[in-house]
N, C-alpha and C positions, 0 to 999 in steps of 0.2 A: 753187178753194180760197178759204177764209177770208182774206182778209186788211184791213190798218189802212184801207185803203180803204173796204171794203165795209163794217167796221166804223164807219167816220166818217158814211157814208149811211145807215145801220140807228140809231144812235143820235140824227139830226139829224133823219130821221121818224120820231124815237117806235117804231120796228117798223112803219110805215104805209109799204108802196109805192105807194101812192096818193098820198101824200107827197112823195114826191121830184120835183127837180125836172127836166126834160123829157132835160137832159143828161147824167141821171143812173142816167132809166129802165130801164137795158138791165142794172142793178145787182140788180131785183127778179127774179131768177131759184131756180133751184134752189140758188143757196149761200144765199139771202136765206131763203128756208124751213129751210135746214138750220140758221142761226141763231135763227131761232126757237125750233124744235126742241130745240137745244142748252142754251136759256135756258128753254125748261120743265124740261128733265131738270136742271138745274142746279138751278133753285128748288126741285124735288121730294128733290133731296139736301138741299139745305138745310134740310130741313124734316125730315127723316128719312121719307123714305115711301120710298125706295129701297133693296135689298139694299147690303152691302155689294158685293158681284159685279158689281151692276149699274153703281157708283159706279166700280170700276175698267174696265167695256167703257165707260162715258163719259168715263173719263181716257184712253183709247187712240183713243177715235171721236175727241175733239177733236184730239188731237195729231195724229191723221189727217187732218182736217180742214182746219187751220190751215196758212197760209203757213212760219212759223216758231216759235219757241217762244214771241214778243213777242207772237203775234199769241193763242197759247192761253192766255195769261196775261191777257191784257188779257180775253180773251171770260169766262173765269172769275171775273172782277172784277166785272163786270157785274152790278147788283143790277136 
Protein backbone atom coordinates (compact mmCIF):
# COMPACT_ATOMS: atom_id res chain seq x y z
CA UNK A 1 0.00 0.00 0.00
CA UNK A 2 0.66 3.80 -0.41
CA UNK A 3 1.63 5.20 2.54
CA UNK A 4 3.33 8.75 4.31
CA UNK A 5 6.50 6.72 4.09
CA UNK A 6 6.71 5.78 0.62
CA UNK A 7 5.43 9.09 0.12
CA UNK A 8 8.39 10.85 2.08
CA UNK A 9 10.92 8.65 -0.34
CA UNK A 10 8.92 9.38 -3.68
CA UNK A 11 8.94 13.10 -2.93
CA UNK A 12 12.78 13.48 -1.49
CA UNK A 13 13.88 11.78 -4.97
CA UNK A 14 12.10 13.88 -7.04
CA UNK A 15 10.02 10.32 -8.48
CA UNK A 16 13.94 9.06 -9.21
CA UNK A 17 14.56 5.47 -7.47
CA UNK A 18 17.73 5.81 -8.71
CA UNK A 19 17.70 8.54 -6.07
CA UNK A 20 17.18 7.01 -3.08
CA UNK A 21 19.30 6.30 -0.78
CA UNK A 22 20.79 2.41 -0.35
CA UNK A 23 18.31 2.03 2.93
CA UNK A 24 15.71 3.05 1.30
CA UNK A 25 15.95 0.93 -2.00
CA UNK A 26 13.71 -1.89 -1.33
CA UNK A 27 10.83 1.35 -1.43
CA UNK A 28 11.28 1.47 -5.36
CA UNK A 29 9.00 -1.29 -6.04
CA UNK A 30 5.51 -1.72 -7.58
CA UNK A 31 3.70 0.87 -5.18
CA UNK A 32 6.58 3.34 -6.28
CA UNK A 33 5.27 2.88 -10.10
CA UNK A 34 1.82 2.90 -8.81
CA UNK A 35 2.62 6.45 -7.56
CA UNK A 36 3.65 7.49 -10.44
CA UNK A 37 0.98 6.42 -12.17
CA UNK A 38 -1.41 7.95 -9.88
CA UNK A 39 0.37 11.42 -10.36
CA UNK A 40 -0.04 11.19 -14.16
CA UNK A 41 -3.69 10.42 -13.96
CA UNK A 42 -3.93 13.18 -11.60
CA UNK A 43 -2.24 15.79 -13.66
CA UNK A 44 -4.28 14.49 -16.78
CA UNK A 45 -7.42 15.54 -14.54
CA UNK A 46 -6.24 18.60 -13.78
CA UNK A 47 -6.03 19.57 -16.97
CA UNK A 48 -9.14 18.20 -18.22
CA UNK A 49 -8.14 15.47 -20.75
CA UNK A 50 -9.93 12.95 -18.57
CA UNK A 51 -13.81 11.63 -18.58
CA UNK A 52 -15.61 12.38 -15.97
CA UNK A 53 -15.79 8.33 -15.26
CA UNK A 54 -12.51 8.24 -15.46
CA UNK A 55 -11.88 10.92 -12.60
CA UNK A 56 -14.25 8.87 -10.39
CA UNK A 57 -12.30 5.03 -11.16
CA UNK A 58 -9.11 7.28 -9.96
CA UNK A 59 -10.92 8.51 -6.89
CA UNK A 60 -11.72 4.74 -5.85
CA UNK A 61 -8.05 3.29 -7.44
CA UNK A 62 -6.37 5.77 -4.85
CA UNK A 63 -8.63 5.23 -2.04
CA UNK A 64 -7.71 1.56 -2.81
CA UNK A 65 -4.52 2.25 -2.96
CA UNK A 66 -3.55 4.28 0.05
CA UNK A 67 -2.87 3.23 3.58
CA UNK A 68 -5.62 5.61 5.02
CA UNK A 69 -7.51 8.49 3.93
CA UNK A 70 -4.27 10.91 5.09
CA UNK A 71 -2.38 9.15 3.08
CA UNK A 72 -5.08 9.77 -0.37
CA UNK A 73 -5.27 13.08 0.54
CA UNK A 74 -1.87 13.96 0.74
CA UNK A 75 -1.07 12.03 -2.72
CA UNK A 76 -3.91 14.16 -4.30
CA UNK A 77 -2.07 17.29 -3.10
CA UNK A 78 0.70 16.61 -4.86
CA UNK A 79 1.44 19.03 -7.83
Amino acid sequence: MIDHALLDAYLAADGDPAALPAGQQHLAGPWWTRVDELLLDLHMTRHGYVTEGYERHLDRTIDGSCADPSVAERLRAIR
